[in-house]
PDB file as gemmi writes it, atoms N, CA and C in Angstrom:
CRYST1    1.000    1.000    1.000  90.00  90.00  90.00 P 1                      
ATOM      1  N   UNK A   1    -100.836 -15.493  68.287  1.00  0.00           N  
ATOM      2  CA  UNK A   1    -100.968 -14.789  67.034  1.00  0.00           C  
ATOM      3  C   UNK A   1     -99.673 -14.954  66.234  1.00  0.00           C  
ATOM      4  N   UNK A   2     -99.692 -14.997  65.003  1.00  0.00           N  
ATOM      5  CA  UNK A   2     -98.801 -15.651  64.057  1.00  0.00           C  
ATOM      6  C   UNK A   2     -97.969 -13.977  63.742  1.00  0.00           C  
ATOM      7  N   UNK A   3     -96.496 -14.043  63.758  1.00  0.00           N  
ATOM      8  CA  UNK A   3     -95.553 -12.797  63.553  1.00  0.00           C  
ATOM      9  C   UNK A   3     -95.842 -12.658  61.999  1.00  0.00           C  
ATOM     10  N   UNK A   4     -96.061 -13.540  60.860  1.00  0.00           N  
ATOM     11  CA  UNK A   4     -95.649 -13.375  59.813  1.00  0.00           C  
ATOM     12  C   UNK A   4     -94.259 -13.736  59.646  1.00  0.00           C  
ATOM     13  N   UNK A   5     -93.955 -12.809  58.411  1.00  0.00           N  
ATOM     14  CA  UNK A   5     -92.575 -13.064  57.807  1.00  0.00           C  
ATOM     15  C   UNK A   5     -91.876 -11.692  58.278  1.00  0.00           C  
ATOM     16  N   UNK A   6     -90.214 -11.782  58.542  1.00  0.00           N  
ATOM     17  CA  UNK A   6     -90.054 -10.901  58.687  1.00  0.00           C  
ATOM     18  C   UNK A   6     -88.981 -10.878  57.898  1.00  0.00           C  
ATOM     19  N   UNK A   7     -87.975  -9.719  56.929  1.00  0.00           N  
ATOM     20  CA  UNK A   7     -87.077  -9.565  56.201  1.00  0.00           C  
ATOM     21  C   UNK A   7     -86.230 -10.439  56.301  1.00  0.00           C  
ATOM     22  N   UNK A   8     -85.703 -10.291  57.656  1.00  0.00           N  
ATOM     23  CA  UNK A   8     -84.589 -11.917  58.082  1.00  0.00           C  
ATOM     24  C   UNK A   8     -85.345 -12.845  57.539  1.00  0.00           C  
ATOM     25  N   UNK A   9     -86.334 -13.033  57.955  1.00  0.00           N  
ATOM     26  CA  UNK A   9     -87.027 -14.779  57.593  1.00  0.00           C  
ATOM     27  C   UNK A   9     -87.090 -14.600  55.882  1.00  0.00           C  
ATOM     28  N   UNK A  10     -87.493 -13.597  55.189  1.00  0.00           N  
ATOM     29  CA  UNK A  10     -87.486 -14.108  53.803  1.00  0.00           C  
ATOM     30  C   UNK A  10     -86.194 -13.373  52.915  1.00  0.00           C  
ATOM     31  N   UNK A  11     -85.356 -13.034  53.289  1.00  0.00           N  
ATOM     32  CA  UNK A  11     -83.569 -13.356  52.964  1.00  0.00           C  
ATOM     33  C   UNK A  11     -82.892 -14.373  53.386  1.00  0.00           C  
ATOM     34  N   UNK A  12     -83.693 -15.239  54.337  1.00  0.00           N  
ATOM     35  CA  UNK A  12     -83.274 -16.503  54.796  1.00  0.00           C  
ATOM     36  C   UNK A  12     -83.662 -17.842  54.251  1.00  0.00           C  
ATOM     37  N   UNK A  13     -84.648 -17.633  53.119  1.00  0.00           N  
ATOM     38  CA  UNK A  13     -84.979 -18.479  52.531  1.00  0.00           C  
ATOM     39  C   UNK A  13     -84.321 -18.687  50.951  1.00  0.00           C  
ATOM     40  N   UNK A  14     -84.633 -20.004  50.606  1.00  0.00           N  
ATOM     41  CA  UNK A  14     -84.218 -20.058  49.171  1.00  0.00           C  
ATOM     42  C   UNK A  14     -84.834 -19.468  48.223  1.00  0.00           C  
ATOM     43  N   UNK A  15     -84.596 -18.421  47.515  1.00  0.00           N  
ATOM     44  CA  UNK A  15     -85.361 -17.947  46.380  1.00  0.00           C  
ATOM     45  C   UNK A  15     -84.974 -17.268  45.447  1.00  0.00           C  
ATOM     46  N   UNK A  16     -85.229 -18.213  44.045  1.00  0.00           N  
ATOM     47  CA  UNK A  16     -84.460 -17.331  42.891  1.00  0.00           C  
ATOM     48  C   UNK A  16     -84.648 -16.625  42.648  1.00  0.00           C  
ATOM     49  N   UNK A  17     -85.871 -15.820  43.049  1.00  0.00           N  
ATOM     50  CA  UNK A  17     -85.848 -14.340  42.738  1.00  0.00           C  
ATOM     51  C   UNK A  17     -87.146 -14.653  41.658  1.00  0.00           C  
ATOM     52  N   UNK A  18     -87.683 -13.509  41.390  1.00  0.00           N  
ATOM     53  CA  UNK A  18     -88.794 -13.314  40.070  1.00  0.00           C  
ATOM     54  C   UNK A  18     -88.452 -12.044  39.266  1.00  0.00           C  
ATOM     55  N   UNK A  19     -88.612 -12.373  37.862  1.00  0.00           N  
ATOM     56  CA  UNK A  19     -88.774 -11.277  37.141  1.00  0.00           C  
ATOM     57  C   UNK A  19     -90.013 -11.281  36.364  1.00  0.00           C  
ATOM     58  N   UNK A  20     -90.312  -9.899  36.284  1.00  0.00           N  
ATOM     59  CA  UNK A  20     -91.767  -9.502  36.002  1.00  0.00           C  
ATOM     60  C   UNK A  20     -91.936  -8.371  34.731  1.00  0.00           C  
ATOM     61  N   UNK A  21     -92.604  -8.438  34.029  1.00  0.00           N  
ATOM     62  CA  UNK A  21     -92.412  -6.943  32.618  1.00  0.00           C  
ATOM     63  C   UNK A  21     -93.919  -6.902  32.733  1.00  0.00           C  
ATOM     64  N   UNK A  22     -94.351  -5.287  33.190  1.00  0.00           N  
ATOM     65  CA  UNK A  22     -95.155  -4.700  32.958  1.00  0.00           C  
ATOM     66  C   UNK A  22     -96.072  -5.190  31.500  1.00  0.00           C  
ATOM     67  N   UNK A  23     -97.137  -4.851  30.920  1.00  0.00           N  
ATOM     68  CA  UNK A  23     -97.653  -4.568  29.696  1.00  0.00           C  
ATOM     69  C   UNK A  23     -97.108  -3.359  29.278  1.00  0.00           C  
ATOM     70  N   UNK A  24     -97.035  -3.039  27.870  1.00  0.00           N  
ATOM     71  CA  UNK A  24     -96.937  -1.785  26.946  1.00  0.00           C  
ATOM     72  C   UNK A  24     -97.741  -0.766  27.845  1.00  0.00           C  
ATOM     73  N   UNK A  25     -97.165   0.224  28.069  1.00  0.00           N  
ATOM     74  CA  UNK A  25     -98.195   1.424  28.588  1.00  0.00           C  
ATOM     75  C   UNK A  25     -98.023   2.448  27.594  1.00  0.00           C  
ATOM     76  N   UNK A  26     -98.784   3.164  27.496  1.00  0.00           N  
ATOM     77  CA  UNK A  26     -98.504   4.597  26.504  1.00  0.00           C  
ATOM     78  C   UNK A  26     -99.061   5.649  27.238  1.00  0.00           C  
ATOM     79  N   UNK A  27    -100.495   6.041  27.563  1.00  0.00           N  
ATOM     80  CA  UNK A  27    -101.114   6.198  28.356  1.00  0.00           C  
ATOM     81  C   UNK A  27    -101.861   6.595  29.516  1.00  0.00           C  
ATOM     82  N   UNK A  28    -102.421   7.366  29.774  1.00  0.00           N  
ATOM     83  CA  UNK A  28    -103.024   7.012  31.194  1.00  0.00           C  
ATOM     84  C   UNK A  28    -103.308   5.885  31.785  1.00  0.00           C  
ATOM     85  N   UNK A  29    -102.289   4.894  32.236  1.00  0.00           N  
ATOM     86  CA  UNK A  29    -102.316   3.533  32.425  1.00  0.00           C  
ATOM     87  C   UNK A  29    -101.923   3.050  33.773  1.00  0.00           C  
ATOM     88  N   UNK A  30    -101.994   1.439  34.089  1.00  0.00           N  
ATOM     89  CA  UNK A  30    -101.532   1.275  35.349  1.00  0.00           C  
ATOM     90  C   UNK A  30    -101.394  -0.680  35.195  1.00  0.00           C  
ATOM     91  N   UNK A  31    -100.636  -1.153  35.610  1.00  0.00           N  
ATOM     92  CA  UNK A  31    -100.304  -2.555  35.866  1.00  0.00           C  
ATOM     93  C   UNK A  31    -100.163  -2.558  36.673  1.00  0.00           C  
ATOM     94  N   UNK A  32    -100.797  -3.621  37.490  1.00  0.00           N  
ATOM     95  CA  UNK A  32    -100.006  -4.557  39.154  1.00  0.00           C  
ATOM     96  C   UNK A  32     -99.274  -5.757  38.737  1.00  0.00           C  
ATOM     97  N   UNK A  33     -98.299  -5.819  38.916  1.00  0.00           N  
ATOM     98  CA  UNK A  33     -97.656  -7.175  38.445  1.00  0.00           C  
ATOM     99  C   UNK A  33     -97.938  -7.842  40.378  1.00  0.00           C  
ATOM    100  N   UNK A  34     -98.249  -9.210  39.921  1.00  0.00           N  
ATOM    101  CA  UNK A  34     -98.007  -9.927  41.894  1.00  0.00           C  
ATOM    102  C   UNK A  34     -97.004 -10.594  41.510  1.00  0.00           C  
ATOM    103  N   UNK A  35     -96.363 -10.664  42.682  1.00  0.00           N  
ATOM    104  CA  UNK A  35     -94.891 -11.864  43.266  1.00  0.00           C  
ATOM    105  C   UNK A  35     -95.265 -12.938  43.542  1.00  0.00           C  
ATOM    106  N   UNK A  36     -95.012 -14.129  43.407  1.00  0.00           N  
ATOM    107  CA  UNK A  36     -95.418 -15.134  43.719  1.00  0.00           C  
ATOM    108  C   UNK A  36     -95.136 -15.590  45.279  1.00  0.00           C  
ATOM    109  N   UNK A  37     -93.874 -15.152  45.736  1.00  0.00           N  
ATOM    110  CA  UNK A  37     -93.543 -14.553  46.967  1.00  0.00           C  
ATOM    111  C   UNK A  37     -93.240 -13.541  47.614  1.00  0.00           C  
ATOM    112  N   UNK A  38     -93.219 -13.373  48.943  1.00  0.00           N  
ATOM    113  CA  UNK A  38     -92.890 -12.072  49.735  1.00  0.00           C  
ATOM    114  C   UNK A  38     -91.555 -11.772  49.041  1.00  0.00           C  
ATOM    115  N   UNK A  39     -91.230 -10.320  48.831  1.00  0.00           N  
ATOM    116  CA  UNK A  39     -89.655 -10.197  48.233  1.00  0.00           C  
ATOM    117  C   UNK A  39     -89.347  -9.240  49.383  1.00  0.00           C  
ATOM    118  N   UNK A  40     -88.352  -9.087  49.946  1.00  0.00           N  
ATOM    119  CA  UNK A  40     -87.578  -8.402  50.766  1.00  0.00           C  
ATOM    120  C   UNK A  40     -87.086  -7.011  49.537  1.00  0.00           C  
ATOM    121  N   UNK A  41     -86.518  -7.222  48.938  1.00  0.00           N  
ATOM    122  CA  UNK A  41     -86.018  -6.091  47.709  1.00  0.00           C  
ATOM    123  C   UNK A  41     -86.345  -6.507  46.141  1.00  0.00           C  
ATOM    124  N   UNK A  42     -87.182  -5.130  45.482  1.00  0.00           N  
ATOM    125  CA  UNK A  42     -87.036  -4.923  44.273  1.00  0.00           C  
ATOM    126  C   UNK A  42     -86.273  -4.005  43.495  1.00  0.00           C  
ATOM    127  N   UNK A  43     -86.229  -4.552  42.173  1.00  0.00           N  
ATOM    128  CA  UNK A  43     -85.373  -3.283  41.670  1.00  0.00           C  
ATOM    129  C   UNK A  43     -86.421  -3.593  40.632  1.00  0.00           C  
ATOM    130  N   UNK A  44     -86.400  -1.883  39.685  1.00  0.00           N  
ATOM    131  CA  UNK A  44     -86.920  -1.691  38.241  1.00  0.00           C  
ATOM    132  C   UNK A  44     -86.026  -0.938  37.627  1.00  0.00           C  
ATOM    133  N   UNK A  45     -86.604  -1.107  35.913  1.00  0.00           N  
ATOM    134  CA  UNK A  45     -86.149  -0.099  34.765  1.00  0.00           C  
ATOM    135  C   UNK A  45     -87.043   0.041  33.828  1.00  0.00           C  
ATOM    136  N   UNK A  46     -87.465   0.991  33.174  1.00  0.00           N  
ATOM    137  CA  UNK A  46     -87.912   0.782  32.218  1.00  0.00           C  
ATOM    138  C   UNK A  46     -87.682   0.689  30.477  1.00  0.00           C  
ATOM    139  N   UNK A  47     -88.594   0.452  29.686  1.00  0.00           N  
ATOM    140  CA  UNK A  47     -87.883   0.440  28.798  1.00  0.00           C  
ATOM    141  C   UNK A  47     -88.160   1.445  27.710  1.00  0.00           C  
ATOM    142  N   UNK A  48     -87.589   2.200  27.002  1.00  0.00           N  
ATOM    143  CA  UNK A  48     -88.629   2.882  25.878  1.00  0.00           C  
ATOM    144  C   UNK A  48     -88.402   4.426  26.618  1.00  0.00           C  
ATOM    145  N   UNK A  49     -89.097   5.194  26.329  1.00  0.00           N  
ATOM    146  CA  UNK A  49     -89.339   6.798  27.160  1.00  0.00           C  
ATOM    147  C   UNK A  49     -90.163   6.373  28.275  1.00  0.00           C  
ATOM    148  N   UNK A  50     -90.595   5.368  28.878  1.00  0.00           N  
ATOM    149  CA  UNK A  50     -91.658   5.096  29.732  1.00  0.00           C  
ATOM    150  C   UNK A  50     -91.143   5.840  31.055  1.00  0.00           C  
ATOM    151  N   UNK A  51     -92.159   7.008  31.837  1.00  0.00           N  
ATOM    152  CA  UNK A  51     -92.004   7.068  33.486  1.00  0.00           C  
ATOM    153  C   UNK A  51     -92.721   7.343  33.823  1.00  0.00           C  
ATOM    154  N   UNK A  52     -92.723   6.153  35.017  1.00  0.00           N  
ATOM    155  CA  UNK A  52     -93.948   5.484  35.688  1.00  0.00           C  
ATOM    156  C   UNK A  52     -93.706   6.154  37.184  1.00  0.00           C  
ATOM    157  N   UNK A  53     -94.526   5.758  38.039  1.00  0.00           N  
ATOM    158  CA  UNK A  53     -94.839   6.105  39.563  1.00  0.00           C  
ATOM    159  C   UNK A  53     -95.139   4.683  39.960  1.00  0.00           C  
ATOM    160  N   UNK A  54     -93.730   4.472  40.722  1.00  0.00           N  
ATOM    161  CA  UNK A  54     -93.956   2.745  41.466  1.00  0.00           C  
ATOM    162  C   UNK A  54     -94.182   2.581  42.660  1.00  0.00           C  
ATOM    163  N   UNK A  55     -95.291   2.099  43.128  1.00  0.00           N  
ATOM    164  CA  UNK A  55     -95.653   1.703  44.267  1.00  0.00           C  
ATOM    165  C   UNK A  55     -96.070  -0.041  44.435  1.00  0.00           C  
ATOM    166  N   UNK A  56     -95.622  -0.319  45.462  1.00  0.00           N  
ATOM    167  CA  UNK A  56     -95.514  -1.569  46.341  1.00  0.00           C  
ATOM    168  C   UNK A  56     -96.944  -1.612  47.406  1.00  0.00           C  
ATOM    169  N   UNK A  57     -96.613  -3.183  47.433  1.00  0.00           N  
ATOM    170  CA  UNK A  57     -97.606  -3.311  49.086  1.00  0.00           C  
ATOM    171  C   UNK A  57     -97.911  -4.723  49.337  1.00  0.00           C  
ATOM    172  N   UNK A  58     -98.085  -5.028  50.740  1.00  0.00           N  
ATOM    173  CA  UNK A  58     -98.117  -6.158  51.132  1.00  0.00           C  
ATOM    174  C   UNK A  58     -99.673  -6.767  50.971  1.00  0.00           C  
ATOM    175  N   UNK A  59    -100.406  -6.493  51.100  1.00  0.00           N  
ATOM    176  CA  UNK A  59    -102.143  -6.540  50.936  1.00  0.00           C  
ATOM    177  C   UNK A  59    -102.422  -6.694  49.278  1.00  0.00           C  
ATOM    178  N   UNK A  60    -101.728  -5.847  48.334  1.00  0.00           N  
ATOM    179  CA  UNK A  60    -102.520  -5.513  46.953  1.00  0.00           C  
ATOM    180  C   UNK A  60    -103.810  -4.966  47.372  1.00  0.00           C  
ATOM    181  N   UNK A  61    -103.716  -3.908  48.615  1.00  0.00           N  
ATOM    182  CA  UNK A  61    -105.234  -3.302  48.578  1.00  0.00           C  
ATOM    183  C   UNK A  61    -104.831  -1.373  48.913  1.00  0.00           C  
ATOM    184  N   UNK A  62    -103.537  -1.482  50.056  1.00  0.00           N  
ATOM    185  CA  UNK A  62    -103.254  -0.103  49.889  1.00  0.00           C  
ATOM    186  C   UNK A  62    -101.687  -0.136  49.709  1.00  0.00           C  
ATOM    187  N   UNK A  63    -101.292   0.725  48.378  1.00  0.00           N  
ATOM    188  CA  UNK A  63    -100.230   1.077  48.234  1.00  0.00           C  
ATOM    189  C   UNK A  63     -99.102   2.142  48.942  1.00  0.00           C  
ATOM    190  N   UNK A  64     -97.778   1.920  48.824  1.00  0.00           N  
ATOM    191  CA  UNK A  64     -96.414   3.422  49.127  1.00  0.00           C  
ATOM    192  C   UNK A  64     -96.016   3.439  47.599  1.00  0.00           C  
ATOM    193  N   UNK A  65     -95.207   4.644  47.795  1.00  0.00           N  
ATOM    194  CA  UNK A  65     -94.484   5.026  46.893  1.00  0.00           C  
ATOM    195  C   UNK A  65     -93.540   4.366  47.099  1.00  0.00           C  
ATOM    196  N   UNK A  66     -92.641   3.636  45.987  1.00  0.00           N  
ATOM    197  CA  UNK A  66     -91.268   3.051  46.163  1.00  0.00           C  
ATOM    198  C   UNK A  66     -90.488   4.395  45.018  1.00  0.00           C  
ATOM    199  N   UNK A  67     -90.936   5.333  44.332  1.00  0.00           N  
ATOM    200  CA  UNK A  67     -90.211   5.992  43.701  1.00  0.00           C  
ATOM    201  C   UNK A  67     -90.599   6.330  42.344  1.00  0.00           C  
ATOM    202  N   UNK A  68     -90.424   7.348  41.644  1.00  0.00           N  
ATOM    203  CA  UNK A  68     -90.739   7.735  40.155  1.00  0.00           C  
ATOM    204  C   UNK A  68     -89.487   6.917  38.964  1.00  0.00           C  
ATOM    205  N   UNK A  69     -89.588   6.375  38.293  1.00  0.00           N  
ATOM    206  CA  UNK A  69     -88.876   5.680  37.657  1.00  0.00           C  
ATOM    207  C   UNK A  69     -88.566   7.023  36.432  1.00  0.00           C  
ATOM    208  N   UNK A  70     -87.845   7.529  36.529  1.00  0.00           N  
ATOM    209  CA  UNK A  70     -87.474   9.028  35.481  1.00  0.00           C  
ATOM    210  C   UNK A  70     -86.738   8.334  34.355  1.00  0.00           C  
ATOM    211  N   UNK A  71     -85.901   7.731  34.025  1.00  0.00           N  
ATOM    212  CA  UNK A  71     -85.181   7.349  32.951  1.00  0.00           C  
ATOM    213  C   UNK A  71     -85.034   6.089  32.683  1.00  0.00           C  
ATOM    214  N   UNK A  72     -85.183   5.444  31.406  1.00  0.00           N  
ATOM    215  CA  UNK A  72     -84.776   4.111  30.729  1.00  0.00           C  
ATOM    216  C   UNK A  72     -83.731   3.549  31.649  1.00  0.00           C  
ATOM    217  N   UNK A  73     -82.748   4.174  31.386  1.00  0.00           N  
ATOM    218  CA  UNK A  73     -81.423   4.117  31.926  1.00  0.00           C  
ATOM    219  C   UNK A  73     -81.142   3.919  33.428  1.00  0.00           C  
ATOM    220  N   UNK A  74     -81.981   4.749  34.109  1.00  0.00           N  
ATOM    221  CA  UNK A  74     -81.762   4.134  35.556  1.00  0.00           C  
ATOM    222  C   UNK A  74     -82.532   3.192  36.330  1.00  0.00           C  
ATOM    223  N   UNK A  75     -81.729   2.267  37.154  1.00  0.00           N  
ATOM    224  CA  UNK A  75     -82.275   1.280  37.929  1.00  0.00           C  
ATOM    225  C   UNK A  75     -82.599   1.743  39.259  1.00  0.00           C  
ATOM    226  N   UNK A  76     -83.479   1.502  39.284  1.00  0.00           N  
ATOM    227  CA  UNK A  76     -83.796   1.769  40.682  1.00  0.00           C  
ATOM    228  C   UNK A  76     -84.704   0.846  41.840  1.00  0.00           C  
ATOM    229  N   UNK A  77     -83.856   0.709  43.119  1.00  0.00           N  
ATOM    230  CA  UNK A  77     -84.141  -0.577  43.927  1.00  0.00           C  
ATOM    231  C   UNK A  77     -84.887   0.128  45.071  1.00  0.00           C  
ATOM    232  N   UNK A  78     -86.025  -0.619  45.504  1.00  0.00           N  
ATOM    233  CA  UNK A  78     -86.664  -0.318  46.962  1.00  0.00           C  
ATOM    234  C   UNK A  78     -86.504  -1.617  47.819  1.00  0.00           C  
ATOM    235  N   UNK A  79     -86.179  -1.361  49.358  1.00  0.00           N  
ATOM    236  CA  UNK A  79     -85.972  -2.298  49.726  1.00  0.00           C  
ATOM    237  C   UNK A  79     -87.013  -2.276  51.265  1.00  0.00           C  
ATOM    238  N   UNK A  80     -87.169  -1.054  51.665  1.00  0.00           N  
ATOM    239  CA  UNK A  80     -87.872  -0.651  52.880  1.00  0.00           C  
ATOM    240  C   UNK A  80     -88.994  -1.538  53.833  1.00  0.00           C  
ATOM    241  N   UNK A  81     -89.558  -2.277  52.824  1.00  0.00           N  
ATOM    242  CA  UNK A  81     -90.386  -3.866  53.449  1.00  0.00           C  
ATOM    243  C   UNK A  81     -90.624  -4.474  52.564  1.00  0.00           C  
ATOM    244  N   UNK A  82     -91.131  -5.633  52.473  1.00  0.00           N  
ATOM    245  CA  UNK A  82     -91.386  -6.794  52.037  1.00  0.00           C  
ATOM    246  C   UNK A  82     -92.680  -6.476  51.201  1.00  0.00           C  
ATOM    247  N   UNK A  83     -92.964  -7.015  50.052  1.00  0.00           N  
ATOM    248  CA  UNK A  83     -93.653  -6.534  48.960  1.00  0.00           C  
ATOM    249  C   UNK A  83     -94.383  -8.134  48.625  1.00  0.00           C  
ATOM    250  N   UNK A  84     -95.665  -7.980  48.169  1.00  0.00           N  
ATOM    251  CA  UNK A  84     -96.067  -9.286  47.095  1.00  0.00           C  
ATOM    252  C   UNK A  84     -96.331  -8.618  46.251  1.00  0.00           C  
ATOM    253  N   UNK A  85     -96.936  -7.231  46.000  1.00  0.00           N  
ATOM    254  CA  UNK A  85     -97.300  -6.639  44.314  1.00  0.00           C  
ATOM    255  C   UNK A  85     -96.457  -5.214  44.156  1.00  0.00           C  
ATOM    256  N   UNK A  86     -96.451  -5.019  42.829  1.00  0.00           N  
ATOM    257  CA  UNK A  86     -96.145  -3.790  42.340  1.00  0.00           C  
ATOM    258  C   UNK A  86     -96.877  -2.907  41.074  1.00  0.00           C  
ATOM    259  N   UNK A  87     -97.166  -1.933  41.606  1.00  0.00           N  
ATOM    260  CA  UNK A  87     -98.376  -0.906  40.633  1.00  0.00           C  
ATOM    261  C   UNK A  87     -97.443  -0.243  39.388  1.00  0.00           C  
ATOM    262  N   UNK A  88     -97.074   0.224  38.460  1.00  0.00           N  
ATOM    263  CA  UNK A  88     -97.054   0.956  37.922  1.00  0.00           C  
ATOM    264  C   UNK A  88     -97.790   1.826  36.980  1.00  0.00           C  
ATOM    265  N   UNK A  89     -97.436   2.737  37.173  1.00  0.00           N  
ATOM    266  CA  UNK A  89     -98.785   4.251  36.919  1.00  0.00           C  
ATOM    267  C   UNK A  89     -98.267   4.933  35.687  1.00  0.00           C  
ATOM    268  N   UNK A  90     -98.328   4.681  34.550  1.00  0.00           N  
ATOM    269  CA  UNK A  90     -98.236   5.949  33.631  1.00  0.00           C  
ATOM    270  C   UNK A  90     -97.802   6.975  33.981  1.00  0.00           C  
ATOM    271  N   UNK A  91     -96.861   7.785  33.470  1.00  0.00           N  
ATOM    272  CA  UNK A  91     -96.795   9.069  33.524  1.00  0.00           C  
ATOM    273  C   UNK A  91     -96.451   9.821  32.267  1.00  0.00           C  
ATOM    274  N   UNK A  92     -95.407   9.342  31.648  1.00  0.00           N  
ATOM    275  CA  UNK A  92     -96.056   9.638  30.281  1.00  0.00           C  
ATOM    276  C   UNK A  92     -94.477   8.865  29.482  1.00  0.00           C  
ATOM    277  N   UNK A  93     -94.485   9.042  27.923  1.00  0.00           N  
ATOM    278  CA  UNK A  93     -93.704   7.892  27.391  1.00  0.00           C  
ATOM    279  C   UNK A  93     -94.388   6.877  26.698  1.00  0.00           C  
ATOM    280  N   UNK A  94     -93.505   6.148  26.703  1.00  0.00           N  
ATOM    281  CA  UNK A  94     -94.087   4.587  25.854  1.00  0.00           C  
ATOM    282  C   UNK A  94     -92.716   3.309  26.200  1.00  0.00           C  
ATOM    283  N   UNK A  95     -93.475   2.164  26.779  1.00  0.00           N  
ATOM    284  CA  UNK A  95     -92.530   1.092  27.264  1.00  0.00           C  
ATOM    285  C   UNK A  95     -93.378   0.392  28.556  1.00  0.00           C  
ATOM    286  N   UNK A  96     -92.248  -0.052  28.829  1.00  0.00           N  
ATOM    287  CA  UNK A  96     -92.394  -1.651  29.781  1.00  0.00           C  
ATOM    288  C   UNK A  96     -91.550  -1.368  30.976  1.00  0.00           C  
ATOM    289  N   UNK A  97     -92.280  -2.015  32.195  1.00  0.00           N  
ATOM    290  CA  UNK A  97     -91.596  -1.647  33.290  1.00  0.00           C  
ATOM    291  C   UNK A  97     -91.094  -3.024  33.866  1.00  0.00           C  
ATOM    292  N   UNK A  98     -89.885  -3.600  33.524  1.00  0.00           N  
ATOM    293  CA  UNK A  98     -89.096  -4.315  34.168  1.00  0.00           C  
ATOM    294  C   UNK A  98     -88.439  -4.895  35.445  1.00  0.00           C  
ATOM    295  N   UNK A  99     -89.490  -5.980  36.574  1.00  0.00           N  
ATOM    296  CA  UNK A  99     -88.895  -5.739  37.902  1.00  0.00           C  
ATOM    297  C   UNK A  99     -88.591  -6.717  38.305  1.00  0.00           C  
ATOM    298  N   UNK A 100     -87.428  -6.827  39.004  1.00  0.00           N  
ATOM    299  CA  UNK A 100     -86.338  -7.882  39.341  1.00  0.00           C  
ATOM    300  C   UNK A 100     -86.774  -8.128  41.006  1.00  0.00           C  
ATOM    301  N   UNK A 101     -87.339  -9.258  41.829  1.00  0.00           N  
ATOM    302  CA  UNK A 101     -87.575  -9.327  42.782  1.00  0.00           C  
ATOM    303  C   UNK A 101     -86.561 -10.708  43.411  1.00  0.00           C  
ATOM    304  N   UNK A 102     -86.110 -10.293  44.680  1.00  0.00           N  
ATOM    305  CA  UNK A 102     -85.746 -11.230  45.733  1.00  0.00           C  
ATOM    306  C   UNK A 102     -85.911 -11.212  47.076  1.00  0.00           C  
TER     307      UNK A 102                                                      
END                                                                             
């Protein structure tokens, strides 16, 4: 049976990383942005009054919480496992959710 990838194995690889921008939310809304690869760590921000509820997951079928994104201004990184998508959920505001993957 095949291990997969494990954090070592994909910090061990070459990868420039992806960046990803949500759609405009205003809303009762929600975007999945996908990774084109497994990322070991993301970070977000948003832009505008936007705060969202970010959740991750390896499937794109059941999500975690990686954290409430509360302010424009703050960045905030999850690193806890290896990710291919990321949800963001409306909460209320207006903007774009900005995520930096490696």
């Amino acid at each position: 049976m095949e291990r997969g990838y494990t954090k070592r194995d994909v910090a061990g690889l070459r990868n420039d990383g992806s960046k990803l921008v949500s759609k405009e939310m205003s809303a009762a809304d929600f975007d999945i942005m996908q990774l084109g690869n497994a990322a070991s760590k993301i970070s977000y921000q948003s832009t505008g009054t936007l705060v969202a509820v970010v959740e991750v997951s390896l499937n794109g079928a059941n999500w975690i919480s990686a954290g409430a994104n509360s302010s424009a201004a703050a960045i905030v990184s999850y690193s806890a496992h290896n990710v291919i998508a990321v949800r963001a959920t409306w909460v209320s505001g207006t903007g774009k959710l900005h995520v930096a993957a490696r």
